[in-house]
C-alpha positions as CSV (number, residue, x, y, z in Angstrom):
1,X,71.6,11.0,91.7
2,X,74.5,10.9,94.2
3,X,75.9,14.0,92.8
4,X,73.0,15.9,92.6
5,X,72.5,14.7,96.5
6,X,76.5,16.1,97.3
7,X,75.5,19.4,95.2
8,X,72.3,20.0,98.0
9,X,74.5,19.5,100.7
10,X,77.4,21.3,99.7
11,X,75.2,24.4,98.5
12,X,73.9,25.7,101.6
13,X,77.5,25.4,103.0
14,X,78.8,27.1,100.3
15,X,76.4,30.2,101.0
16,X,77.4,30.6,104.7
17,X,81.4,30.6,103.8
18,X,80.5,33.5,101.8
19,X,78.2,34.9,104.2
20,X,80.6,34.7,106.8
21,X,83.3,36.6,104.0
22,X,81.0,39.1,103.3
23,X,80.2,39.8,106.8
24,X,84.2,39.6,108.1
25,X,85.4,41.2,104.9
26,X,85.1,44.4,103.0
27,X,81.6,46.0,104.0
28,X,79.1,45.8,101.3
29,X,77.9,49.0,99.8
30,X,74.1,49.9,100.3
31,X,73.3,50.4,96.1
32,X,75.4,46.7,96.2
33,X,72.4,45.4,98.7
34,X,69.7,46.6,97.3
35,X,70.6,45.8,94.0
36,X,71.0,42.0,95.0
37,X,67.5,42.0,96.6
38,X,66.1,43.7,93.4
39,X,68.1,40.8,91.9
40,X,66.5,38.4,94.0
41,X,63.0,39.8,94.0
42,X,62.7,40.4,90.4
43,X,64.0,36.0,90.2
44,X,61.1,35.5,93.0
45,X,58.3,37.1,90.9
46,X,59.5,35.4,88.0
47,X,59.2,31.9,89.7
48,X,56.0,32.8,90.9
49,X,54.3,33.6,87.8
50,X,55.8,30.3,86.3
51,X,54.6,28.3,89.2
52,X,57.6,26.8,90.7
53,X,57.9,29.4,93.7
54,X,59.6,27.4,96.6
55,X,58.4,28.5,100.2
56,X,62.5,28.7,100.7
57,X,62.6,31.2,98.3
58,X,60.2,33.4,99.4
59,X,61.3,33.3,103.3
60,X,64.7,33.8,102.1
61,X,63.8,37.5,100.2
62,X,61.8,38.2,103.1
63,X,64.8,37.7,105.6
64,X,66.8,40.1,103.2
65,X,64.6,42.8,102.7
66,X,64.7,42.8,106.8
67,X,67.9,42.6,106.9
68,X,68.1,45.8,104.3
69,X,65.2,47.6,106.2
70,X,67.5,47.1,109.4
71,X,71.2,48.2,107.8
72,X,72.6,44.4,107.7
73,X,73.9,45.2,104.4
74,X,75.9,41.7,104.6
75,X,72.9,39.6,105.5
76,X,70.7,41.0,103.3
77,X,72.9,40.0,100.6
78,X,73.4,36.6,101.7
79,X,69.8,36.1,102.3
80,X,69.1,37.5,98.1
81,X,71.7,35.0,97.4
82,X,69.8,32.4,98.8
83,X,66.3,33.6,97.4
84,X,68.0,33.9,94.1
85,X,69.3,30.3,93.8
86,X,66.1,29.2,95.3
87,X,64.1,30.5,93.1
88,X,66.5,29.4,90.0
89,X,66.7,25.7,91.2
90,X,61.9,25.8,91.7
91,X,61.8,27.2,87.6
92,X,64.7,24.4,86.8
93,X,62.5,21.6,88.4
94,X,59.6,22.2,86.3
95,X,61.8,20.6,83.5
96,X,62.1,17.6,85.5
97,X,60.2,14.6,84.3
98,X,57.1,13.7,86.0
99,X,56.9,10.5,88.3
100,X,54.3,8.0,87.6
């Protein structure tokens, strides 16, 4: 358990490193963007229709499609990322046992 406890907090700091080197690096192309929060929407749906949609998820594609509607090309690719794993991690807990 104490790893999988180090993995939660070292994830979300992991995600803004390479948000920051996105957003000070090369600039991200727009097909590159929107392809990520296809990506990430496509993830989304799936964890929705399975039942293991996490409200994190969901906020997270919301902040990238803004981000997209609005040029951040960077963000909204951070944000997908984020909405991506979220989703991921809600369809891998519904293999987790149940507590009693």
């Amino acid at each position: 358990m104490r790893g999988f406890k180090r993995w939660m907090l070292v994830t979300p700091i992991a995600l803004s490193v390479i948000g920051i080197a996105v957003a000070n690096g090369n600039p991200v192309a727009a097909d590159e963007a929107e392809a990520a929060v296809a990506d990430a929407q496509a993830l989304v749906k799936q964890a929705e229709a399975e039942r293991a949609l996490w409200t994190s998820a969901e906020d997270a594609l919301r902040k990238a499609r803004r981000a997209l509607q609005e040029g951040d090309r960077a963000m909204a690719v951070e944000q997908a990322r984020i909405a991506r794993k979220q989703a991921e991690l809600g369809i891998a807990q519904k293999s987790y046992p149940l507590f009693r």
